[in-house]
C-alpha positions in Angstrom: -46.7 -30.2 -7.3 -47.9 -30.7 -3.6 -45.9 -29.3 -0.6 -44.2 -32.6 0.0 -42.2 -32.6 -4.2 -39.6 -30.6 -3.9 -39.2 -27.9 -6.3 -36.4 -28.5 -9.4 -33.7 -27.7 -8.8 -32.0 -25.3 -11.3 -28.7 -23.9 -11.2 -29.0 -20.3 -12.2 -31.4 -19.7 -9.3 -28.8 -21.0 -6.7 -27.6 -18.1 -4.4 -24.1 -19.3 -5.1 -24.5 -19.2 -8.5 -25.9 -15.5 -8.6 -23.0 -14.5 -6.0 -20.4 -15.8 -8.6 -21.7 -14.2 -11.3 -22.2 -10.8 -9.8 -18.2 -11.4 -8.4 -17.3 -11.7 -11.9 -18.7 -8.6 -13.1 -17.4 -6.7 -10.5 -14.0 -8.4 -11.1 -14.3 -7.8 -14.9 -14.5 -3.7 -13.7 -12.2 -3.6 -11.3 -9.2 -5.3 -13.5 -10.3 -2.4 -16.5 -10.4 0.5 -13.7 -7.2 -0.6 -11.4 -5.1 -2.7 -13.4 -2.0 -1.9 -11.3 -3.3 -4.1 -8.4 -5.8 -6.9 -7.6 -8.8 -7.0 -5.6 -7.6 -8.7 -2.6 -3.7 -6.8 -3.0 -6.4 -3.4 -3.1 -8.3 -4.5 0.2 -4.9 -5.0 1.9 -3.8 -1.5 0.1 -6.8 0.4 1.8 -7.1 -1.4 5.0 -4.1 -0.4 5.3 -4.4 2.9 4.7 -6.9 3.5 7.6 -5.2 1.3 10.3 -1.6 2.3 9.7 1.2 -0.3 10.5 -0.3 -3.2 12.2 0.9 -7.0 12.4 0.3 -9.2 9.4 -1.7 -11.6 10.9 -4.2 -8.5 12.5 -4.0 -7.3 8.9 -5.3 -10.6 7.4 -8.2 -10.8 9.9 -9.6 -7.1 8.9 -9.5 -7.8 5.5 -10.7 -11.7 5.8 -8.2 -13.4 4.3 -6.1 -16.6 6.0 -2.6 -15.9 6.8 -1.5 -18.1 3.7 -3.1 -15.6 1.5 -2.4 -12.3 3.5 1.3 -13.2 3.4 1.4 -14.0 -0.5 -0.2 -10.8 -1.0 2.3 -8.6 1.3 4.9 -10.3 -0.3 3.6 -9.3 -3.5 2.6 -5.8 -2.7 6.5 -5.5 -1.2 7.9 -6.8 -4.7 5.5 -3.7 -6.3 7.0 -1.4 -3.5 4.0 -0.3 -2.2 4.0 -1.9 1.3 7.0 -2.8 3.9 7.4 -5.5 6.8 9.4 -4.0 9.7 9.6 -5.6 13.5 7.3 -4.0 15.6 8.0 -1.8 18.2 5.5 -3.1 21.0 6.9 -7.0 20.5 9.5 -8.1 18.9 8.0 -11.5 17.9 5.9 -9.6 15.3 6.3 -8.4 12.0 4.6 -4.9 11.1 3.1 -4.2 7.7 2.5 -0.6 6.4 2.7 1.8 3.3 5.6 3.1 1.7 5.6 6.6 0.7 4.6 4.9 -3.0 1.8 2.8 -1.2 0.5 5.8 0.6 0.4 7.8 -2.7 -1.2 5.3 -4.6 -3.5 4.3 -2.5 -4.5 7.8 -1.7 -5.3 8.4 -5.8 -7.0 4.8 -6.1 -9.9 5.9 -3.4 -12.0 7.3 -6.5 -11.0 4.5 -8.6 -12.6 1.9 -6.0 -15.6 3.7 -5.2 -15.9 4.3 -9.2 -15.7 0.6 -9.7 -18.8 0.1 -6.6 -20.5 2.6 -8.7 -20.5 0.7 -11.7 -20.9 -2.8 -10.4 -24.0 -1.8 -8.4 -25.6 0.7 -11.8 -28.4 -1.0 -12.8 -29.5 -0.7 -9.0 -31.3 2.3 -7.7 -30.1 3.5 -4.5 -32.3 1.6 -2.4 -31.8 -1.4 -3.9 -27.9 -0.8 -3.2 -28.2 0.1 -0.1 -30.9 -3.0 0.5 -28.4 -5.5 -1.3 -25.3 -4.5 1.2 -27.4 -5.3 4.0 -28.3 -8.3 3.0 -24.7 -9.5 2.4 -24.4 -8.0 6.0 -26.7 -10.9 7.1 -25.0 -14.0 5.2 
């Protein structure tokens, strides 16, 4: 082929591809090591965790999820008692979402779990290669 036929193309060498694969394995390990929540109710879990009680829609930004999905998710992590919605003391127009006592404690004892399931999504990757392949997700 010259420079002006483009090459094949073939799915399984499509970045999109690859990125959906890899998201299913870590998927697959995550639902076997945390079964209790899912990835995206974990994200909201941990986030908030190290922010404390801050607005939903501030919530749903850190964690990138729309505020469609952030609120389906709080409403599910309320119905699980692990989260609560209370009206915020700095304006009233807002709705502040933190831990309960339950949500602290579980997400406290699920920190090992998560970094477990990193571990084993990234173990046929040396450290370098880890560390190279989270920077380059950085860049996308």
């Amino acid at each position: 082929m010259d420079d002006a036929t483009p090459m094949p193309y073939r799915l399984e060498e499509q970045i999109g591809f690859k990125l959906r694969l890899a998201n299913q394995k870590h998927l697959e390990i995550f639902a076997r090591r945390m079964p209790e929540v899912t990835p995206t109710q974990w994200a909201i879990l941990a986030k908030l965790g190290d922010e404390g009680a801050i607005s939903q829609n501030q919530l749903g930004r850190l964690v990138g999820m729309d505020a469609a999905t952030t609120k389906g998710v709080v409403d599910r992590l309320r119905g699980k008692g692990l989260v609560e919605r209370k009206p915020s003391t700095t304006d009233l127009r807002r709705l502040d979402i933190s831990l309960t006592e339950a949500g602290r404690v579980f997400a406290a004892e699920a920190v090992a779990q998560a970094r477990q399931i990193s571990d084993d999504t990234l173990a046929r990757l040396t450290q370098r290669e880890r560390e190279r392949l989270l920077a380059l997700l950085d860049k996308l």
